[in-house]
N, CA, C and O atoms as a Tripos MOL2 file, in Angstrom:
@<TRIPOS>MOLECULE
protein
  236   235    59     0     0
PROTEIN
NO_CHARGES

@<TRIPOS>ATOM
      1 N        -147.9310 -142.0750  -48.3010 N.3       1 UNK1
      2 CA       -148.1960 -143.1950  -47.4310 C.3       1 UNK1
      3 C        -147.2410 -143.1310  -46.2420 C.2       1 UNK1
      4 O        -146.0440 -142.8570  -46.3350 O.2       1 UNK1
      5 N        -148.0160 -143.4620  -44.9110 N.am      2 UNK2
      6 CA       -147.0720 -143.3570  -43.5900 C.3       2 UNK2
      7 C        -146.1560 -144.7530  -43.5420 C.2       2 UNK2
      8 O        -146.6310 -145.6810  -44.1950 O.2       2 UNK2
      9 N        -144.9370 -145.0050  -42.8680 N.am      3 UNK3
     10 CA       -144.1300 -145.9210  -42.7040 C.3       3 UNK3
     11 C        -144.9460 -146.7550  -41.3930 C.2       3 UNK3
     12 O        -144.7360 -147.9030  -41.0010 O.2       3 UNK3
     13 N        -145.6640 -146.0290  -41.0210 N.am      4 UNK4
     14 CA       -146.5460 -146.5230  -39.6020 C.3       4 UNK4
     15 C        -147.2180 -147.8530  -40.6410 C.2       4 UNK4
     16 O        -147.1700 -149.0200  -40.2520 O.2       4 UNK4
     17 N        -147.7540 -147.5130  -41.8190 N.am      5 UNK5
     18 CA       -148.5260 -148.5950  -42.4760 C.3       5 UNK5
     19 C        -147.6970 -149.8030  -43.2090 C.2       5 UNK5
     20 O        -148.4520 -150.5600  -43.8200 O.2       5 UNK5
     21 N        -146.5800 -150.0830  -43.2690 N.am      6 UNK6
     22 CA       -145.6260 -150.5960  -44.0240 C.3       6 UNK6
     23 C        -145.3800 -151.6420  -42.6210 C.2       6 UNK6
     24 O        -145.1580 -151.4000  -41.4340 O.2       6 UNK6
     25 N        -145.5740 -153.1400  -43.5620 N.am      7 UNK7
     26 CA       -144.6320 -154.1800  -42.5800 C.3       7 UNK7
     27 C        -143.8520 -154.7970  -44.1120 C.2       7 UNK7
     28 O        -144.2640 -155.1080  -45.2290 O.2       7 UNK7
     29 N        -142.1200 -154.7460  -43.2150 N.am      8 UNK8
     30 CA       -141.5570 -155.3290  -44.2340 C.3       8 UNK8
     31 C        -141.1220 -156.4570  -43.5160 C.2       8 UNK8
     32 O        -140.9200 -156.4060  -42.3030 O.2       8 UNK8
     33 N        -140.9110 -157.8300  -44.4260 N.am      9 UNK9
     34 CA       -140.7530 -159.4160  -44.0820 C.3       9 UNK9
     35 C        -139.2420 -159.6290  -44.5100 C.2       9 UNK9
     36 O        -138.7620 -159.3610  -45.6110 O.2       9 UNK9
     37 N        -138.7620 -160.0280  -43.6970 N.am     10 UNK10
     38 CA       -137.4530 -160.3860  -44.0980 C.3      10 UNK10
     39 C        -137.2370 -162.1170  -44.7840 C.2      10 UNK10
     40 O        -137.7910 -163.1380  -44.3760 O.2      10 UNK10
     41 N        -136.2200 -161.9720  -45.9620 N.am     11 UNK11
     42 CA       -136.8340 -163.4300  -46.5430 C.3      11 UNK11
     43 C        -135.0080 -163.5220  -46.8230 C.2      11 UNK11
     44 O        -134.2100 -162.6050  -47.0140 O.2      11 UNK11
     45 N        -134.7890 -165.0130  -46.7510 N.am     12 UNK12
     46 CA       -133.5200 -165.4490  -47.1350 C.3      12 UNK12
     47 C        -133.9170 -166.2190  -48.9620 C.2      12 UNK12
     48 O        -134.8670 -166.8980  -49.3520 O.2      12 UNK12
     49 N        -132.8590 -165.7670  -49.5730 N.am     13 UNK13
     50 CA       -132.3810 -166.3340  -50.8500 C.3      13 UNK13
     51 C        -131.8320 -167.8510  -50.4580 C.2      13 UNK13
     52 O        -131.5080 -168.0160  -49.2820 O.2      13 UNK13
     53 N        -131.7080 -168.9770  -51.3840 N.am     14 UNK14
     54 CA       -131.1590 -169.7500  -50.8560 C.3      14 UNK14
     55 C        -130.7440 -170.7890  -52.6530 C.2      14 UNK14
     56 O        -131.6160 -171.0550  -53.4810 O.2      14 UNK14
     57 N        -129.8130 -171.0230  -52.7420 N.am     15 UNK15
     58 CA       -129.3490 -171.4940  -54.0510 C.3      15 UNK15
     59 C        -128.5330 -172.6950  -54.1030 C.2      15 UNK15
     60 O        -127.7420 -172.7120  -53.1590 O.2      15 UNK15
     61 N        -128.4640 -173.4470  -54.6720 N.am     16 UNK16
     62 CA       -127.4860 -174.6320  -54.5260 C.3      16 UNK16
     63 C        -126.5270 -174.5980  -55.5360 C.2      16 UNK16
     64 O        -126.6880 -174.2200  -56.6970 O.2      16 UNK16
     65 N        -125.2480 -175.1360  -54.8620 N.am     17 UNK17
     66 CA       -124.0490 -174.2530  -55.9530 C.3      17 UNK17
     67 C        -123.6030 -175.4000  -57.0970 C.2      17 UNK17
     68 O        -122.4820 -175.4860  -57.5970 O.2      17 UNK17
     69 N        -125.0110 -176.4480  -57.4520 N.am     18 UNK18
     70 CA       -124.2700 -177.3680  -58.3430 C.3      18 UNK18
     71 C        -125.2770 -177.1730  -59.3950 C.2      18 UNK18
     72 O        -124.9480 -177.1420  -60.5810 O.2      18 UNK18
     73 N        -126.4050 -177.0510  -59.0310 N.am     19 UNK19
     74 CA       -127.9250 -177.1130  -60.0290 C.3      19 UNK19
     75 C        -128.1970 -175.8460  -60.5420 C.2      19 UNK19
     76 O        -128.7450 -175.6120  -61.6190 O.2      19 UNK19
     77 N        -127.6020 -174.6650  -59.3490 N.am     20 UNK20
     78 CA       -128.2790 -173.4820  -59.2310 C.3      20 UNK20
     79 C        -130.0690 -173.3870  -59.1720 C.2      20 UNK20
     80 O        -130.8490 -172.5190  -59.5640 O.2      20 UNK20
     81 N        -130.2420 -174.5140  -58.5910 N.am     21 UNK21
     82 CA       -132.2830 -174.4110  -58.1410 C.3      21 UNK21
     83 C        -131.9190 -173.5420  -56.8080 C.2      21 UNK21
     84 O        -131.0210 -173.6850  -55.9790 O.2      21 UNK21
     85 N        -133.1470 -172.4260  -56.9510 N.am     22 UNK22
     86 CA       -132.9730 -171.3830  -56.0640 C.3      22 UNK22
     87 C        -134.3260 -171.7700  -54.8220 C.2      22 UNK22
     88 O        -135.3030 -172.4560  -55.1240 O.2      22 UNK22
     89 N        -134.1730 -171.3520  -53.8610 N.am     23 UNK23
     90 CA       -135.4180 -170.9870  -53.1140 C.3      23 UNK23
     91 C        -135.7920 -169.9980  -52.0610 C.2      23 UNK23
     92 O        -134.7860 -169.7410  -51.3980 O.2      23 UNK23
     93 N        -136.6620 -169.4530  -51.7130 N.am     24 UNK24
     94 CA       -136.6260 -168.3630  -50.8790 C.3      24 UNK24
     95 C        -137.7660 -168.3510  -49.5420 C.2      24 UNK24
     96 O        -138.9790 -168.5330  -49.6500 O.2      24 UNK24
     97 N        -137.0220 -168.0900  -48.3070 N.am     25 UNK25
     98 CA       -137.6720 -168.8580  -46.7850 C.3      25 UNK25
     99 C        -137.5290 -167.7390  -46.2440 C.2      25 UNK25
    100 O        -136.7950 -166.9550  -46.8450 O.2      25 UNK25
    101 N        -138.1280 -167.3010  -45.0210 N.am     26 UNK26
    102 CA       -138.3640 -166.0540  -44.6530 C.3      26 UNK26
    103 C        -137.1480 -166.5710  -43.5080 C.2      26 UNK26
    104 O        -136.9740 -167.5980  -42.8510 O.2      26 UNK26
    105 N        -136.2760 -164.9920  -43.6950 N.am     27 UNK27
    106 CA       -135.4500 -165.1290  -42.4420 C.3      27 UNK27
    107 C        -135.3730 -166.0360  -41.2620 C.2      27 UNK27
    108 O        -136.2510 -166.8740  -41.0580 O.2      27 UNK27
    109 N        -134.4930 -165.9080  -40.5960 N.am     28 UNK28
    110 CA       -134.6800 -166.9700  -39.4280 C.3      28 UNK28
    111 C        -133.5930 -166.2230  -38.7730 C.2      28 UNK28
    112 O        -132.6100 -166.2470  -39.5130 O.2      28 UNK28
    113 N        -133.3100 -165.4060  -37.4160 N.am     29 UNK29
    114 CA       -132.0370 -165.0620  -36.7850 C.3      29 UNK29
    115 C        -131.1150 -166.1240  -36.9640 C.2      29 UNK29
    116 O        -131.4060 -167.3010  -37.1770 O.2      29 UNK29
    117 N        -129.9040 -165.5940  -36.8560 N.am     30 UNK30
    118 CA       -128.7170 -166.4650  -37.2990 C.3      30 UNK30
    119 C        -128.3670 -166.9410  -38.9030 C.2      30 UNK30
    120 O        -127.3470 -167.5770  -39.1710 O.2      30 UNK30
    121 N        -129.3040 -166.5610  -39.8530 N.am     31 UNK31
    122 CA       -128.5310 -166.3510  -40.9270 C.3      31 UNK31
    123 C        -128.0120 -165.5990  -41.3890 C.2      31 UNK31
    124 O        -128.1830 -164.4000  -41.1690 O.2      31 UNK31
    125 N        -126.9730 -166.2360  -42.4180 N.am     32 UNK32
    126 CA       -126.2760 -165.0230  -42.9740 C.3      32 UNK32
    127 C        -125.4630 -165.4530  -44.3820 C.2      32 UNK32
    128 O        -125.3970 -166.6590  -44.6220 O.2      32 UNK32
    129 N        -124.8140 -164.4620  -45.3650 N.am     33 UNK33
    130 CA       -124.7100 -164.7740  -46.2570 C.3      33 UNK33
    131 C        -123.6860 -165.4240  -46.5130 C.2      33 UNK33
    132 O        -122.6130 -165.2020  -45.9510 O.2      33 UNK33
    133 N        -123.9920 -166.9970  -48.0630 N.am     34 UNK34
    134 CA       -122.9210 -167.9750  -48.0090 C.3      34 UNK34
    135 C        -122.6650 -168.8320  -46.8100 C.2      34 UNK34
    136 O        -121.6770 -169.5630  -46.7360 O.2      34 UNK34
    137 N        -123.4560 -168.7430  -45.9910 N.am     35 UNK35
    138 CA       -124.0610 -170.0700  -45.0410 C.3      35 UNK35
    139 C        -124.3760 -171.3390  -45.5650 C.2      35 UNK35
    140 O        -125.0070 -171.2720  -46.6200 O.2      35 UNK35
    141 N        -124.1270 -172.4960  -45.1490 N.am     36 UNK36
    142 CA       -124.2800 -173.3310  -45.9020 C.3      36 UNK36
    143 C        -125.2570 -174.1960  -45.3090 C.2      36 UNK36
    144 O        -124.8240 -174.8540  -44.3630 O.2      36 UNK36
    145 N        -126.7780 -174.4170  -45.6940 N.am     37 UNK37
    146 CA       -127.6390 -174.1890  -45.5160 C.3      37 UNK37
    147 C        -127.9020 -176.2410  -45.0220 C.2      37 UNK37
    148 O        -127.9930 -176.6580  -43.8670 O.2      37 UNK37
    149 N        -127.9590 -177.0790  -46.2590 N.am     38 UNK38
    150 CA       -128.3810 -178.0440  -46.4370 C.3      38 UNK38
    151 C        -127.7760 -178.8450  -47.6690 C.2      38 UNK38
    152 O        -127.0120 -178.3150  -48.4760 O.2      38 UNK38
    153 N        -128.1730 -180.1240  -47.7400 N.am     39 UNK39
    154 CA       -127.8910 -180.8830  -49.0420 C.3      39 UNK39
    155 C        -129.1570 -180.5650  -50.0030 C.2      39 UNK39
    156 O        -130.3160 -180.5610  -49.5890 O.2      39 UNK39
    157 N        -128.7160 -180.2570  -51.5630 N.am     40 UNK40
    158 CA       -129.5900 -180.2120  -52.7170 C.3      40 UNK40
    159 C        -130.7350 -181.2620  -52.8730 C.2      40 UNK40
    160 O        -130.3320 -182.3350  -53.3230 O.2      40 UNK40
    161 N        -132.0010 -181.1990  -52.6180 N.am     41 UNK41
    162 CA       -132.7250 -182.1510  -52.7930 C.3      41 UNK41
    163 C        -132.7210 -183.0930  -54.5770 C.2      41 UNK41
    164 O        -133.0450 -184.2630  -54.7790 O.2      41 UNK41
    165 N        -132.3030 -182.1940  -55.4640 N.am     42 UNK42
    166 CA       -132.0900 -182.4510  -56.8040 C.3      42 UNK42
    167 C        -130.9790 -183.3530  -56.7690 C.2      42 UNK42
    168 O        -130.9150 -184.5190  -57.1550 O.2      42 UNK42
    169 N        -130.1430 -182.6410  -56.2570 N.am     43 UNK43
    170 CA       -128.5670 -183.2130  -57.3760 C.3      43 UNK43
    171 C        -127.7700 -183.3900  -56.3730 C.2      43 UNK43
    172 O        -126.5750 -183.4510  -56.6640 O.2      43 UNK43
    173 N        -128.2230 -183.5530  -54.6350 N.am     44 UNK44
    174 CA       -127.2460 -183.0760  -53.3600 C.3      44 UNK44
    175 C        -126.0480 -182.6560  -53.3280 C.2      44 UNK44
    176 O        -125.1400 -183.0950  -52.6220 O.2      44 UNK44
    177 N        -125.9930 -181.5450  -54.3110 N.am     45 UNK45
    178 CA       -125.2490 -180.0340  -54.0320 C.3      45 UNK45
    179 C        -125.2740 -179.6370  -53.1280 C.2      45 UNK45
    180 O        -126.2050 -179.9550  -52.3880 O.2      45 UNK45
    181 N        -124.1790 -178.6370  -52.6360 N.am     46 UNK46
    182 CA       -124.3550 -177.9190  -51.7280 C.3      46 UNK46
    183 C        -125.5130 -176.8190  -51.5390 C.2      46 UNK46
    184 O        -125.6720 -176.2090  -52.5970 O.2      46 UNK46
    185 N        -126.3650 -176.3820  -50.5230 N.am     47 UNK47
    186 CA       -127.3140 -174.8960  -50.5320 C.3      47 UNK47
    187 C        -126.9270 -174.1860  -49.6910 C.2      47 UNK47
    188 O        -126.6120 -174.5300  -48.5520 O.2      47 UNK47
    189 N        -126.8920 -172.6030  -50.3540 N.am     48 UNK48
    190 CA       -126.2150 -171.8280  -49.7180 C.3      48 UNK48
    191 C        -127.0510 -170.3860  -49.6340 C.2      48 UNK48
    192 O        -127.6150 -169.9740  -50.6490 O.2      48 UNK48
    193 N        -127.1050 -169.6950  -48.4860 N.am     49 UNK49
    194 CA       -127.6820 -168.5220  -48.5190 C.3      49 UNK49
    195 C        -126.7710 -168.1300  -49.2470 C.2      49 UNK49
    196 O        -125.5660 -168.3350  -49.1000 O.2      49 UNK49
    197 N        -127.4210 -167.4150  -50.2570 N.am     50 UNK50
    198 CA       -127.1750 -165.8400  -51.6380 C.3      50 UNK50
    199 C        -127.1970 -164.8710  -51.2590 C.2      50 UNK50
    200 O        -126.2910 -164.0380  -51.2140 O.2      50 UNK50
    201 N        -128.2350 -164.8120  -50.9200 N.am     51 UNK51
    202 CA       -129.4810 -163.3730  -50.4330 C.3      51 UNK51
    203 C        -129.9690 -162.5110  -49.3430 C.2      51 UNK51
    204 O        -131.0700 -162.3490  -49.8700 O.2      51 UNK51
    205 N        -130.0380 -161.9850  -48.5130 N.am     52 UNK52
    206 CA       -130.7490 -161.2160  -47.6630 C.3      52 UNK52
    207 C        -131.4940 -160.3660  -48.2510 C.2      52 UNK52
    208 O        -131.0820 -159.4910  -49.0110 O.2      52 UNK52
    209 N        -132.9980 -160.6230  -47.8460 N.am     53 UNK53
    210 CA       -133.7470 -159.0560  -48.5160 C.3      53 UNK53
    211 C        -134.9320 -158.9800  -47.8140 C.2      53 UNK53
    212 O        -135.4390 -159.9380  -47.2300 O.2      53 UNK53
    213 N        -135.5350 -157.4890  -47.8730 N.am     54 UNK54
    214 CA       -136.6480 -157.3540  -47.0220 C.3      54 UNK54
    215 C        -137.8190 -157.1690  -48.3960 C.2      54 UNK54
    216 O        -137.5180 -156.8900  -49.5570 O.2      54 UNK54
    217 N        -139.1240 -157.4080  -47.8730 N.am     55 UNK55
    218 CA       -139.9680 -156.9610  -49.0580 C.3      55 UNK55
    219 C        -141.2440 -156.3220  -48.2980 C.2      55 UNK55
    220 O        -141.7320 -157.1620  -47.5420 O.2      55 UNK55
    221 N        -141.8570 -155.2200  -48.2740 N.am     56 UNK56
    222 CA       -142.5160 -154.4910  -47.6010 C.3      56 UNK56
    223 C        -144.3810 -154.7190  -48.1290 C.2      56 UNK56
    224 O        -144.8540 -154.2900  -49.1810 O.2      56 UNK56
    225 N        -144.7960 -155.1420  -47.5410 N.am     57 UNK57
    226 CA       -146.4780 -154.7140  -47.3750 C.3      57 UNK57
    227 C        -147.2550 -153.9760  -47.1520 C.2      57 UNK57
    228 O        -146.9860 -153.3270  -46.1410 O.2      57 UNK57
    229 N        -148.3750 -153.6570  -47.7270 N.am     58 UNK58
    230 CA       -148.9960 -151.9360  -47.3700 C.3      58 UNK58
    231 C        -150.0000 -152.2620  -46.7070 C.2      58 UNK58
    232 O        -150.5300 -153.2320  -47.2480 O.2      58 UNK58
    233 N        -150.6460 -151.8750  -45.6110 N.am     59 UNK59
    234 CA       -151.7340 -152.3630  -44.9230 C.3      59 UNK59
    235 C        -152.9820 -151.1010  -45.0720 C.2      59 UNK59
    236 O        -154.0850 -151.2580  -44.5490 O.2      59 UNK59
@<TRIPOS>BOND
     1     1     2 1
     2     2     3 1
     3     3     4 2
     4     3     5 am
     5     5     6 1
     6     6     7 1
     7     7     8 2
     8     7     9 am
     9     9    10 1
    10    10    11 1
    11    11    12 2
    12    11    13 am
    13    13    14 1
    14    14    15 1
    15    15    16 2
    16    15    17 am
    17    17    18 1
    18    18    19 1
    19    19    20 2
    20    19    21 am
    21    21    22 1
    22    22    23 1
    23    23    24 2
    24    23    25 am
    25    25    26 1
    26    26    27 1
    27    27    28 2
    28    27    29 am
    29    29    30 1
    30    30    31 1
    31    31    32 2
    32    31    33 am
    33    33    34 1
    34    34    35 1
    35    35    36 2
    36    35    37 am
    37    37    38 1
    38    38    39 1
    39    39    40 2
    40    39    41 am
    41    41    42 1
    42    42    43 1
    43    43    44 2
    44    43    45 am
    45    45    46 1
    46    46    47 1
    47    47    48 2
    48    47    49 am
    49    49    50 1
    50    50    51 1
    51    51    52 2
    52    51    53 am
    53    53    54 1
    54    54    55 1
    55    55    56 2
    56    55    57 am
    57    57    58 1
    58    58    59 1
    59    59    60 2
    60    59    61 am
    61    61    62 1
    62    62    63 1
    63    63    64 2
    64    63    65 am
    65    65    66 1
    66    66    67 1
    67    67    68 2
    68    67    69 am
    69    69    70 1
    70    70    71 1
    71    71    72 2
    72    71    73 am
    73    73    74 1
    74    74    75 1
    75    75    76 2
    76    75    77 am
    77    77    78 1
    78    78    79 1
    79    79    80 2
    80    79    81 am
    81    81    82 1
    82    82    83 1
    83    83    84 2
    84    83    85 am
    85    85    86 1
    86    86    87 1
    87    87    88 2
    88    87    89 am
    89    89    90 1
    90    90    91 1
    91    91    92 2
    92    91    93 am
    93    93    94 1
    94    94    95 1
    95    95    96 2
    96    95    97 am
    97    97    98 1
    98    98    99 1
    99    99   100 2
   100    99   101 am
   101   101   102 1
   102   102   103 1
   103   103   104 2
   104   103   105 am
   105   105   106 1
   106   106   107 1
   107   107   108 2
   108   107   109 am
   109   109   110 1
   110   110   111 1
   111   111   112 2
   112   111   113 am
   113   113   114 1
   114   114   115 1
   115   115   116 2
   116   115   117 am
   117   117   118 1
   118   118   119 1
   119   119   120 2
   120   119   121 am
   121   121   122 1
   122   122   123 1
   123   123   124 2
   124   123   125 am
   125   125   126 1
   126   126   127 1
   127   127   128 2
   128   127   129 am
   129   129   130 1
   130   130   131 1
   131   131   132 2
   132   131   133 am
   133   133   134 1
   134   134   135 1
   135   135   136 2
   136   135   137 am
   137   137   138 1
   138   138   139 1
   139   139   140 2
   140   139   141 am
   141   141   142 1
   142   142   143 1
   143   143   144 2
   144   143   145 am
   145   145   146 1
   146   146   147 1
   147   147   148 2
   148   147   149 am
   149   149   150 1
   150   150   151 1
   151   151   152 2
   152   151   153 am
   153   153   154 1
   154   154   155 1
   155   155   156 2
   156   155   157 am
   157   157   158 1
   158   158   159 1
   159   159   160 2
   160   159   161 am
   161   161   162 1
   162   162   163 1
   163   163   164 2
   164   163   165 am
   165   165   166 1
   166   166   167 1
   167   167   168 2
   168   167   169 am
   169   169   170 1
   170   170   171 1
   171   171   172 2
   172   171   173 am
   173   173   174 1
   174   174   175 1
   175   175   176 2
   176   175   177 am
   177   177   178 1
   178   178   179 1
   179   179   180 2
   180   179   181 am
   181   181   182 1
   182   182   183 1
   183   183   184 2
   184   183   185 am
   185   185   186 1
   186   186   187 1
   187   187   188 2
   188   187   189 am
   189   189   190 1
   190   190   191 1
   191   191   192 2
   192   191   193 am
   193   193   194 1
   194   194   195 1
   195   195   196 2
   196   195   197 am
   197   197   198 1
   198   198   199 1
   199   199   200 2
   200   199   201 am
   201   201   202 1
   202   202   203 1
   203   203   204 2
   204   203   205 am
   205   205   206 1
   206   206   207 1
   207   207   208 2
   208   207   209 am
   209   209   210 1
   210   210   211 1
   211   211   212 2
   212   211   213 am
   213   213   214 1
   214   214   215 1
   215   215   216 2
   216   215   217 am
   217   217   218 1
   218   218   219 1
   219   219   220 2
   220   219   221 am
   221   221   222 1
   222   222   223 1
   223   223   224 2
   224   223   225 am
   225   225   226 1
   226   226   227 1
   227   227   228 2
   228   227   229 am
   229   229   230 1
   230   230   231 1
   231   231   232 2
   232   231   233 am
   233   233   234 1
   234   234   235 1
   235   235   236 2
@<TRIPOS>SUBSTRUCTURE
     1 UNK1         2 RESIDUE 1 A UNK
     2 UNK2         6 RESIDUE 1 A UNK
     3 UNK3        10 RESIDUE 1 A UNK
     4 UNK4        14 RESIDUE 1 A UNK
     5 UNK5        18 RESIDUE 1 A UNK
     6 UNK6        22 RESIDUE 1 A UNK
     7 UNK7        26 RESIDUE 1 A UNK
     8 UNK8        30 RESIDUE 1 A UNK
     9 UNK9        34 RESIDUE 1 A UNK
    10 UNK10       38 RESIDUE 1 A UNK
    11 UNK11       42 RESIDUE 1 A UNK
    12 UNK12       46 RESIDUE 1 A UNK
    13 UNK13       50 RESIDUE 1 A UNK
    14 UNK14       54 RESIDUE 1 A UNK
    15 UNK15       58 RESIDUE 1 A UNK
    16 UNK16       62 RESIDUE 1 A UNK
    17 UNK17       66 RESIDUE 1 A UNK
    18 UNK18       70 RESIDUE 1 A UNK
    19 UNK19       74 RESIDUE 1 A UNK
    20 UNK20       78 RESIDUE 1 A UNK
    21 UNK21       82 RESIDUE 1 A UNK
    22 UNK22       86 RESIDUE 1 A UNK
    23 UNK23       90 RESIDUE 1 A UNK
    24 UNK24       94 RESIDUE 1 A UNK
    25 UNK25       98 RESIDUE 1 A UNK
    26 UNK26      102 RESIDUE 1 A UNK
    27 UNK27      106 RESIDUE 1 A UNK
    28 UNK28      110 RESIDUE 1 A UNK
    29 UNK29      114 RESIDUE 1 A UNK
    30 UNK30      118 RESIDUE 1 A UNK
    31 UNK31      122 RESIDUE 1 A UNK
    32 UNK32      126 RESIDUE 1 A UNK
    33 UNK33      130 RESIDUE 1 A UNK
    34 UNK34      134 RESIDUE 1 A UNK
    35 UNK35      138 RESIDUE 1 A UNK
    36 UNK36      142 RESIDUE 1 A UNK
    37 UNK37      146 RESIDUE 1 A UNK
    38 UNK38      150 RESIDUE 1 A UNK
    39 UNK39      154 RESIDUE 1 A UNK
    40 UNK40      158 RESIDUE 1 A UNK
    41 UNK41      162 RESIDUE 1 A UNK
    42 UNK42      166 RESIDUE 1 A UNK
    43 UNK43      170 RESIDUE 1 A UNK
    44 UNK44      174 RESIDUE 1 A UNK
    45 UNK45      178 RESIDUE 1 A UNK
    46 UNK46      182 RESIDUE 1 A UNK
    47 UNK47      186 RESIDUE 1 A UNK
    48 UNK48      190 RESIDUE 1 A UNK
    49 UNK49      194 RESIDUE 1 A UNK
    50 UNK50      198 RESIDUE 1 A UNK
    51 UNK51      202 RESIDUE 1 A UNK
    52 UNK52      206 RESIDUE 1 A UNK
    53 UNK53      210 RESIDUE 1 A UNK
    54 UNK54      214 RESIDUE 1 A UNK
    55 UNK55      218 RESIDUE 1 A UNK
    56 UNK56      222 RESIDUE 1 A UNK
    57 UNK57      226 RESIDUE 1 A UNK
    58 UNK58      230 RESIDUE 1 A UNK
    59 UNK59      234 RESIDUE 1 A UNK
């Protein structure tokens, strides 16, 4: 398979450091890891990017 056919999506991890409820949002420039994202909708913990990762599609 050619790389010409491959789109990969960049997606942020995102975890809250009291519940550990995770969630995952597609990149956005300017993140980065252990960013501190928002208040926990659960338990208003802190949320924090974890993660950076790409995940690739075959067209």
């Amino acid at each position: 398979m050619s790389d010409k056919n491959k789109i990969i999506t960049a997606y942020t991890l995102q975890q809250c450091n009291s519940c550990k409820e995770q969630s995952k949002q597609k990149f956005t420039e300017g993140d980065y890891v252990f960013q501190e994202i928002s208040k926990c909708s659960s338990c208003d913990g802190q949320v924090l990017v974890t993660k950076i990762f790409g995940e690739s599609l075959t067209q």
